[in-house]
VEXLUM-202627 format. One record per residue (C-alpha): y, x, z; residue number from 1; chain. Coordinates in steps of 0.001 Angstrom, whole numbers, plus 524288, in hexadecimal, padded with zeros to 5 digits. Example, Ala and Ser with C-alpha at 12.3 -4.5 7.8 and 13.67 -1.06 7.14 Angstrom:
REM VEXLUM-202627
{y->7EE6C, x->8300C, z->81E78, k->1, c->A}
{y->7FBDC, x->83566, z->81BE4, k->2, c->A}
***
This chain:
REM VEXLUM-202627
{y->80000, x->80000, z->80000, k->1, c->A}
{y->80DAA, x->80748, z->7FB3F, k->2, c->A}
{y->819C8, x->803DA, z->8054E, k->3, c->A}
{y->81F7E, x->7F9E7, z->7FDC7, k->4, c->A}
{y->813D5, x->7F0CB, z->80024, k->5, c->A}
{y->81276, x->7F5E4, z->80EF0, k->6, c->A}
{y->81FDF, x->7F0E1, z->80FE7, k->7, c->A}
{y->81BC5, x->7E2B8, z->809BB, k->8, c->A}
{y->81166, x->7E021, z->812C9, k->9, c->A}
{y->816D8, x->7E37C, z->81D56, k->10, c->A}
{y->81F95, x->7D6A9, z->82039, k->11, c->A}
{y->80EAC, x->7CF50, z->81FBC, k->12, c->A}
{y->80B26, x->7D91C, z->827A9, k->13, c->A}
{y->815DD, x->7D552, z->831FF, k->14, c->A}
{y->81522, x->7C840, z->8329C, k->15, c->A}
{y->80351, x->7C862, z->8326C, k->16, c->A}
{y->80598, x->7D080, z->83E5C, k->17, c->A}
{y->80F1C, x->7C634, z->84483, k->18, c->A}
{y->8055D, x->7BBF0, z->841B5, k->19, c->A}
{y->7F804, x->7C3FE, z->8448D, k->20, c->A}
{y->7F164, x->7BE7F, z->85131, k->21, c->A}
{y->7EFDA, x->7C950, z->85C3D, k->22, c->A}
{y->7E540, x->7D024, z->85B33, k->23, c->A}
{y->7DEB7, x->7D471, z->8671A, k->24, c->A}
{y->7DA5F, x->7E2CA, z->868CC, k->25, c->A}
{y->7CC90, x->7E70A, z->86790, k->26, c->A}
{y->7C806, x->7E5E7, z->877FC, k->27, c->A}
{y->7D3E4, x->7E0F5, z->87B14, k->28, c->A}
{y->7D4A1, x->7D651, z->888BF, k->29, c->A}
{y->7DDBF, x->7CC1A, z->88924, k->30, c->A}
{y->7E835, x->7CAD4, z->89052, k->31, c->A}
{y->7E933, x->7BCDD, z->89686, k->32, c->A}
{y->7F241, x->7B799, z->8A0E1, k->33, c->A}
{y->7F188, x->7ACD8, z->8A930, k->34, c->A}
{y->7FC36, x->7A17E, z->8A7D8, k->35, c->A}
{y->8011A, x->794CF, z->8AC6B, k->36, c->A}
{y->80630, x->7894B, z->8A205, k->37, c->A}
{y->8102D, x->782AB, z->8A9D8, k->38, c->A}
{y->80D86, x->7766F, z->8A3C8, k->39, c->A}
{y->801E1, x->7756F, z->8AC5A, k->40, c->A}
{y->80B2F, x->77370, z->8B693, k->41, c->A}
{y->81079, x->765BA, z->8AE00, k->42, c->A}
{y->80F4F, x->75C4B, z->8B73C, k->43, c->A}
{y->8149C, x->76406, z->8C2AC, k->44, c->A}
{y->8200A, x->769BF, z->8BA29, k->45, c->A}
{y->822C1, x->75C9A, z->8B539, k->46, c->A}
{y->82253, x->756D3, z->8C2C9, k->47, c->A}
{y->82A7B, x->76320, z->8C836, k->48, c->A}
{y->81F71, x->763D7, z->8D197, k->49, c->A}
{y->81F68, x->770AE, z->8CC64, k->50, c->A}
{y->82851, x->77BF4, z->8C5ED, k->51, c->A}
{y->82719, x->7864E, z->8BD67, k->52, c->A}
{y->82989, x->78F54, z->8C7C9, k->53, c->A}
{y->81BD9, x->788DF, z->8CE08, k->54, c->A}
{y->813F2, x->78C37, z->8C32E, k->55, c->A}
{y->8199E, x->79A1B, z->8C4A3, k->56, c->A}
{y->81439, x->79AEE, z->8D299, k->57, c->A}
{y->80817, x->795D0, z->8CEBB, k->58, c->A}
{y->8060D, x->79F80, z->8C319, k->59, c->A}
{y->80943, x->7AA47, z->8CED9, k->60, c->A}
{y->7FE9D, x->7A258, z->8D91F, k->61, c->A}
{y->7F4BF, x->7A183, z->8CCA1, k->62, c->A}
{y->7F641, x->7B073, z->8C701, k->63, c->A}
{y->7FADB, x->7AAFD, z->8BBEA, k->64, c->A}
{y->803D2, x->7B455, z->8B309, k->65, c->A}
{y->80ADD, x->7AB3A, z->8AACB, k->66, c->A}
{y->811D6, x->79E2F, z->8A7F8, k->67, c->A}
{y->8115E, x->795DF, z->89C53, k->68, c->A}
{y->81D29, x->78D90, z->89FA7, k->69, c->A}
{y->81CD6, x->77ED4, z->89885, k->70, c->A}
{y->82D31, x->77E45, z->898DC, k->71, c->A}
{y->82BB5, x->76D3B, z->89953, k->72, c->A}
{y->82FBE, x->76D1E, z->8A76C, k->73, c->A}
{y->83723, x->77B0B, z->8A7DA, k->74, c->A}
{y->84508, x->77D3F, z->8AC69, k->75, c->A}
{y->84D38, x->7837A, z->8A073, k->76, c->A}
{y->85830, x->78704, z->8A866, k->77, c->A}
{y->85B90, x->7959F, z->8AA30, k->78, c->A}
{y->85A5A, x->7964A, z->8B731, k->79, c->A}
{y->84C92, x->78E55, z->8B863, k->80, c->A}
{y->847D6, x->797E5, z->8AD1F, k->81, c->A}
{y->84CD8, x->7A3D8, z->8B3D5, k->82, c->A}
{y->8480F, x->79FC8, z->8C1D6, k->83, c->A}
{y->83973, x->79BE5, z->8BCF4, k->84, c->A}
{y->83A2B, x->7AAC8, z->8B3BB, k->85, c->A}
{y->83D57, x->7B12B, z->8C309, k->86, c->A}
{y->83139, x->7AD00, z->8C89D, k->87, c->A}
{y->8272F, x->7AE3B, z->8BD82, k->88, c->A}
{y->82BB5, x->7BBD7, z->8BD40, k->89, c->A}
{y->82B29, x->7BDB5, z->8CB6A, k->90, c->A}
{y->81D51, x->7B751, z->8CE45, k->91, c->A}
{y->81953, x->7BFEA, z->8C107, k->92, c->A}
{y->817C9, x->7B2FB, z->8B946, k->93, c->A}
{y->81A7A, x->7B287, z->8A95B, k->94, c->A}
{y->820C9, x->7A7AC, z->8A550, k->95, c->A}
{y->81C94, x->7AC46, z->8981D, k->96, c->A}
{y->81CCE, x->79FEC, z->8902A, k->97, c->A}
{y->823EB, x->79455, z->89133, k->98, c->A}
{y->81FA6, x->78712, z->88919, k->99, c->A}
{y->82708, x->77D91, z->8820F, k->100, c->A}
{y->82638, x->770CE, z->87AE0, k->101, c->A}
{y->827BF, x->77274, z->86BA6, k->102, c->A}
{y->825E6, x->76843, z->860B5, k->103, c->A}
{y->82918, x->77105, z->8549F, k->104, c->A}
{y->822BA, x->76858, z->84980, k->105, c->A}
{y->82ED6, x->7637F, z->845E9, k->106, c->A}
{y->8322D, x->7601D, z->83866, k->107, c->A}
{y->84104, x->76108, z->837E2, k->108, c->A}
{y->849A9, x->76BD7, z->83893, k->109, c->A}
{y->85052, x->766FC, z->844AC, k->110, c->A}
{y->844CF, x->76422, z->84BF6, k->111, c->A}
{y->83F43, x->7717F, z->84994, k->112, c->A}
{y->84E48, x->77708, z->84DD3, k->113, c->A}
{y->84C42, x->77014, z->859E3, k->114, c->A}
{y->83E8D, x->774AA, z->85D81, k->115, c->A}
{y->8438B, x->78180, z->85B1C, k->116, c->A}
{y->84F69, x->77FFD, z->864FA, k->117, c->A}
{y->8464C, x->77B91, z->86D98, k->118, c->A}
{y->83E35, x->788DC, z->86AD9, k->119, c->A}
{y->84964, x->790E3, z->86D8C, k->120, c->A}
{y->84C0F, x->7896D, z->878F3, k->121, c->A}
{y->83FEA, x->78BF8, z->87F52, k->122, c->A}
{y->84117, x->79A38, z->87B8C, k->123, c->A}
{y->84BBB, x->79DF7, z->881A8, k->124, c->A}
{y->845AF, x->79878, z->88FF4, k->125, c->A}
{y->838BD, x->7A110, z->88D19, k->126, c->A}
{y->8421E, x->7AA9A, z->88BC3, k->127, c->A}
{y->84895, x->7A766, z->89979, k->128, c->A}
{y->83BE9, x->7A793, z->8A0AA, k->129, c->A}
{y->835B6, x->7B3A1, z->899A7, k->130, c->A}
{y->82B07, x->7AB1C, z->89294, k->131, c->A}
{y->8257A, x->7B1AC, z->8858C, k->132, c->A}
{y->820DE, x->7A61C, z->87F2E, k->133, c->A}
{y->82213, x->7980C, z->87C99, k->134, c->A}
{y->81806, x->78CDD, z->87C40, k->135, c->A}
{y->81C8D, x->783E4, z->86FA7, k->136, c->A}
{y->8157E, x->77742, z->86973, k->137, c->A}
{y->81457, x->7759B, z->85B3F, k->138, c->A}
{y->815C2, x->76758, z->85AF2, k->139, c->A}
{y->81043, x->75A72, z->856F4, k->140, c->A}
{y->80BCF, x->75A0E, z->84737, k->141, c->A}
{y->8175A, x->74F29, z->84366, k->142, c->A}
{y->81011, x->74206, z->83D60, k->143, c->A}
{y->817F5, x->7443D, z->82E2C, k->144, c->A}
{y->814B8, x->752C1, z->82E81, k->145, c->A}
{y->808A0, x->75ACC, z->82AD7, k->146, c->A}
{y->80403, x->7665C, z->83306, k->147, c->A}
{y->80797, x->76F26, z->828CB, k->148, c->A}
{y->817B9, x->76AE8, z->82A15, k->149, c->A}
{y->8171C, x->76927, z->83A94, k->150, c->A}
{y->81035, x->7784A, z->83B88, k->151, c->A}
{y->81BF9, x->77C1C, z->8324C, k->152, c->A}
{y->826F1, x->77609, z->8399E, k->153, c->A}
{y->82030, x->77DD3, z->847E8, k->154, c->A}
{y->821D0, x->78A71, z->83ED3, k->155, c->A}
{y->82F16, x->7888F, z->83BB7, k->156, c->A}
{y->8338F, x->78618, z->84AB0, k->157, c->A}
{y->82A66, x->790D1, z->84FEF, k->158, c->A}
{y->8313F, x->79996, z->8457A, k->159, c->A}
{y->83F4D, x->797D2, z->84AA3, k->160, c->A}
{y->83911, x->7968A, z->85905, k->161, c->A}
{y->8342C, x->7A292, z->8575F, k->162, c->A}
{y->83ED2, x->7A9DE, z->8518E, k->163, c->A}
{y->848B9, x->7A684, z->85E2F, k->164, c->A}
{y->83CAB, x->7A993, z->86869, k->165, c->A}
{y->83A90, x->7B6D4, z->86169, k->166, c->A}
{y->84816, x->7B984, z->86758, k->167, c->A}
{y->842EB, x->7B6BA, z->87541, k->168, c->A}
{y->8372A, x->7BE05, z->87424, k->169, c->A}
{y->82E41, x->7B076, z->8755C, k->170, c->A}
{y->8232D, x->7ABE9, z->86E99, k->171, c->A}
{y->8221B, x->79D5F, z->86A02, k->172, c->A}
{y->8124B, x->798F5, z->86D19, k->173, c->A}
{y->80DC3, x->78E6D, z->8640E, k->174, c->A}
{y->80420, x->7860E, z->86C3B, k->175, c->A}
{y->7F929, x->77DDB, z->86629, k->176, c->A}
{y->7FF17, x->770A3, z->86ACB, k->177, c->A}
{y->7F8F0, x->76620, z->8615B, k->178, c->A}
{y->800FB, x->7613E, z->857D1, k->179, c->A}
{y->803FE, x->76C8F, z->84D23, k->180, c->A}
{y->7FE29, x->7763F, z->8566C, k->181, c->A}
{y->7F1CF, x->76F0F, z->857BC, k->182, c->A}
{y->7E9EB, x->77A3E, z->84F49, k->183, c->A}
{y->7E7A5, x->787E4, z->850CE, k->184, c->A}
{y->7EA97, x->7894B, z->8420B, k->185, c->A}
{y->7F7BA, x->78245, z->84130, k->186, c->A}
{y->7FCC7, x->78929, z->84C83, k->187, c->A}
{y->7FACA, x->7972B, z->846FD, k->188, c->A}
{y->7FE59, x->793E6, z->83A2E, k->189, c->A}
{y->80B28, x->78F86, z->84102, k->190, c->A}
{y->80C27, x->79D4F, z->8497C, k->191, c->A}
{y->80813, x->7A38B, z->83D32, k->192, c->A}
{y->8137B, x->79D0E, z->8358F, k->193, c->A}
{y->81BFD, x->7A000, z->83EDF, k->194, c->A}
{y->81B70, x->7AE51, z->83CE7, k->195, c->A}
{y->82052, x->7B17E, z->84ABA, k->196, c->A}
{y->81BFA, x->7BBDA, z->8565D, k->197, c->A}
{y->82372, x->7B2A5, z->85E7A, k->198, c->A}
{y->81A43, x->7A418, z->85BDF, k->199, c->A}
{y->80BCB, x->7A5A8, z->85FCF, k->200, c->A}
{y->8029C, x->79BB9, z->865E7, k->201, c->A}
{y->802A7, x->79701, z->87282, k->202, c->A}
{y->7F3D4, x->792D3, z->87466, k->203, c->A}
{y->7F07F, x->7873C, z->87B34, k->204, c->A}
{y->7E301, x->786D1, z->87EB5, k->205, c->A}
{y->7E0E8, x->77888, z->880EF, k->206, c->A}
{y->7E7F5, x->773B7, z->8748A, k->207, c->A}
{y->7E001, x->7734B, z->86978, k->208, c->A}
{y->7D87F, x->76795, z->865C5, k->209, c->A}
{y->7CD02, x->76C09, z->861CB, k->210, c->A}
{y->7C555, x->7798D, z->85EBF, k->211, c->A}
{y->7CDE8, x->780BA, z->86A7D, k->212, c->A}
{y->7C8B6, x->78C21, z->86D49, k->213, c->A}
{y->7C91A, x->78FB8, z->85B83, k->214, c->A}
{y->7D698, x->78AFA, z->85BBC, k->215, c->A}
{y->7DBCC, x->79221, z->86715, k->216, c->A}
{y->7D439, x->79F4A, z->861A7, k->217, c->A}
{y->7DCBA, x->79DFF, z->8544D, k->218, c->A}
{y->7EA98, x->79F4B, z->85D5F, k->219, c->A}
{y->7E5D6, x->7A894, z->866CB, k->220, c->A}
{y->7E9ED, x->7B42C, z->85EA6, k->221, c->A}
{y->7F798, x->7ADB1, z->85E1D, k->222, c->A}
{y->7FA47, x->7A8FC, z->86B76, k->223, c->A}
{y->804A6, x->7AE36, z->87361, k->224, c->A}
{y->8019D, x->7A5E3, z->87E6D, k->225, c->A}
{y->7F61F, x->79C85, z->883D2, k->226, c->A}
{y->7F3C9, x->78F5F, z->88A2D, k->227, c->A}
{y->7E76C, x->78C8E, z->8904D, k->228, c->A}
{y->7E262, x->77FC1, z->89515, k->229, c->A}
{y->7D5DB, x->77830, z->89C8E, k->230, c->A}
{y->7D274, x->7704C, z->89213, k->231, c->A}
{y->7CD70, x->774FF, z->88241, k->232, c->A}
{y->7C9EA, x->76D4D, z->875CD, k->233, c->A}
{y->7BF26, x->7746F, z->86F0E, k->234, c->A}
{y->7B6E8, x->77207, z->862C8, k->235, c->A}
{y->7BAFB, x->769E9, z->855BC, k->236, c->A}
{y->7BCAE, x->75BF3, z->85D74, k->237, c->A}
{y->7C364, x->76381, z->869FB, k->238, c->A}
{y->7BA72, x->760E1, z->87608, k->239, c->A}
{y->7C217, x->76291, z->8809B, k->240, c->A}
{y->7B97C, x->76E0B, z->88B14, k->241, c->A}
{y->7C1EF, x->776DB, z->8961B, k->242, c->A}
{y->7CA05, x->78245, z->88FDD, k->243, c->A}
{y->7C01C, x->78E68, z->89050, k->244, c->A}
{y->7CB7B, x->797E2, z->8946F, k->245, c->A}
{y->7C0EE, x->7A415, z->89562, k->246, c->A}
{y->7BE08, x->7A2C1, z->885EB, k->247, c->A}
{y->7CE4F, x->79F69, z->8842E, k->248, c->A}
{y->7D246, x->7AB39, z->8899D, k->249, c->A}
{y->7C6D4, x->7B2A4, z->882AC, k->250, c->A}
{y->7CAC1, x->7ADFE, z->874DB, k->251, c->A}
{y->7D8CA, x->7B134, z->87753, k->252, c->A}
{y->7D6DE, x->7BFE1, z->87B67, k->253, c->A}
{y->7CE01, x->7C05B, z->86F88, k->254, c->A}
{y->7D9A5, x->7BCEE, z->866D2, k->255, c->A}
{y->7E23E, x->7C581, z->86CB9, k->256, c->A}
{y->7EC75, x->7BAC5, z->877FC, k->257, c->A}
{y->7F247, x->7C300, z->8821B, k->258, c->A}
{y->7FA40, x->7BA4C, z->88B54, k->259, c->A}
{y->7F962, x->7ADD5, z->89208, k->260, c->A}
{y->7EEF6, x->7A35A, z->895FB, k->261, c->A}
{y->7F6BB, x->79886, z->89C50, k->262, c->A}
{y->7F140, x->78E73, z->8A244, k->263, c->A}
{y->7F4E0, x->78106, z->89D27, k->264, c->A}
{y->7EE70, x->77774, z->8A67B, k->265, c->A}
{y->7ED9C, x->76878, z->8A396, k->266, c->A}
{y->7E1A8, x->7643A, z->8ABA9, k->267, c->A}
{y->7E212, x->75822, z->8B444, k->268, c->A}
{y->7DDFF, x->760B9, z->8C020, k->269, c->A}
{y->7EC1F, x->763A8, z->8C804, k->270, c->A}
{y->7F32B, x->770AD, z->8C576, k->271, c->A}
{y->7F4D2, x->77350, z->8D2C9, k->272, c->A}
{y->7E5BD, x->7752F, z->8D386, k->273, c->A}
{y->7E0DC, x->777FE, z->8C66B, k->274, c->A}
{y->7E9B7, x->782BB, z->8C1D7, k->275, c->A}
{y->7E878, x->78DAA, z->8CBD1, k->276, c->A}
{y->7D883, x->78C33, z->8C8AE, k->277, c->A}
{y->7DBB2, x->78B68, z->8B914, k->278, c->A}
{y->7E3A5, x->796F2, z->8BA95, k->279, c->A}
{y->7DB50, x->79FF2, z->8C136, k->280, c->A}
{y->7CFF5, x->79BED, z->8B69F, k->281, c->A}
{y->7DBB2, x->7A041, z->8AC8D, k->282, c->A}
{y->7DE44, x->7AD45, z->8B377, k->283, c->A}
{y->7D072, x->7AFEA, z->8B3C5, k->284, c->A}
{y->7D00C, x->7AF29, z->8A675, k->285, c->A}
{y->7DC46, x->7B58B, z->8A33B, k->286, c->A}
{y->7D7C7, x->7C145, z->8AAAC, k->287, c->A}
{y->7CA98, x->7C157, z->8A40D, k->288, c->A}
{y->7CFFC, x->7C2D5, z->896E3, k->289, c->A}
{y->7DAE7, x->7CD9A, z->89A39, k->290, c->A}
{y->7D99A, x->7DB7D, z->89B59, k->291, c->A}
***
């Protein structure tokens, strides 16, 4: 190959190795962490039984490392933000994600501008409280569009999402949320689209509707962060059967995830006695998979 056409492949080169799953090293152990989704904590948040600050102390009484922060019930002010940063760092606690509500299948150009705003919005409070990435939804498939026009209208707000959370150093997570995220396949062709280091997947383990455990291996390679719950649909006609977190976190350290397993509980059973047992199952396993 003379220069000239060194210099022409280079630009494919680029962008294949923006787009290439990680690939894990030959040996290599994960490294898995332990984390709380603070939307397990719904009814007490939405009852103000509870605060943030609460789940904090019970990450800290749980050995948990991190904090996946649902934002539905959070303060936005400065000085909330600032206060609730404080004593995550001081109980050694990472609020490293925060997650929002997104509904980016929208067909007008002032719908996407809005969901967009509302991107930017949510940004610049991950920002405030340190987080490195963001939890958004796809959205519902819209009854006069195809699949094909609702995936391109996510690509198109992720694209200008993106670009502003470049600037703040945080990653957008696409999670598989029904609607237009309801496959494995329309969700990376999205990420893929997107052409960004700074949209990836945020993996929900209790999502998909059927064949769960083939779905969730296609993302693995391009999640930046992961949910996981009780409950899993498995096979072609999704048979509900408890969430085997063992062969979870085994797939993902296979496909190269390095970062967080946060526990996103729904059951019946109440928090106050089901989560500090769920959690030490979870750090078990976190430690088992991480050198």
């Amino acid at each position: 190959m003379n220069r000239r056409d060194l210099f022409k492949t280079l630009p494919a080169l680029a962008a294949a190795a923006r787009l290439a799953p990680a690939a894990p090293e030959a040996g290599a152990r994960g490294r898995l962490r332990s984390a709380i989704c603070c939307y397990s904590y719904r009814n007490e948040l939405a009852k103000k039984t509870m605060t943030y600050e609460d789940i904090v102390r019970v990450a800290v009484d749980n050995n948990v490392d991190g904090l996946d922060a649902t934002v539905y019930w959070l303060d936005t002010s400065d000085a909330a933000l600032l206060r609730l940063k404080r004593l995550a760092y001081m109980n050694s606690v990472d609020l490293y994600s925060i997650s929002i509500r997104t509904e980016m299948t929208q067909a007008t150009p002032e719908g996407q501008a809005k969901e967009v705003e509302g991107i930017r919005k949510w940004v610049d409070v991950a920002e405030k409280l340190g987080a490195g990435h963001i939890r958004v939804f796809g959205g519902r498939v819209p009854k006069d569009a195809t699949e094909q026009q609702a995936a391109g209208w996510v690509v198109e707000v992720l694209k200008r999402g993106a670009e502003y959370a470049a600037k703040k150093g945080v990653i957008l997570g696409l999670e598989n949320h029904g609607g237009i995220t309801e496959k494995a396949t329309v969700i990376l062709d999205i990420v893929k689209r997107v052409d960004s280091p700074w949209v990836a997947v945020n993996l929900d383990t209790g999502n998909f509707v059927r064949n769960a455990y083939e779905q969730m291996e296609q993302c693995m390679p391009y999640a930046a962060a992961v949910q996981v719950k009780m409950q899993i649909r498995v096979g072609p006609e999704g048979t509900p059967e408890p969430s085997d977190w063992d062969r979870v976190a085994g797939l993902l350290v296979k496909n190269g995830y390095r970062g967080y397993l946060s526990l996103e509980y729904e059951g019946k059973e109440p928090t106050a006695t089901a989560m500090p047992r769920e959690l030490k199952r979870l750090d078990a396993i976190c430690r088992k998979y991480s050198a």
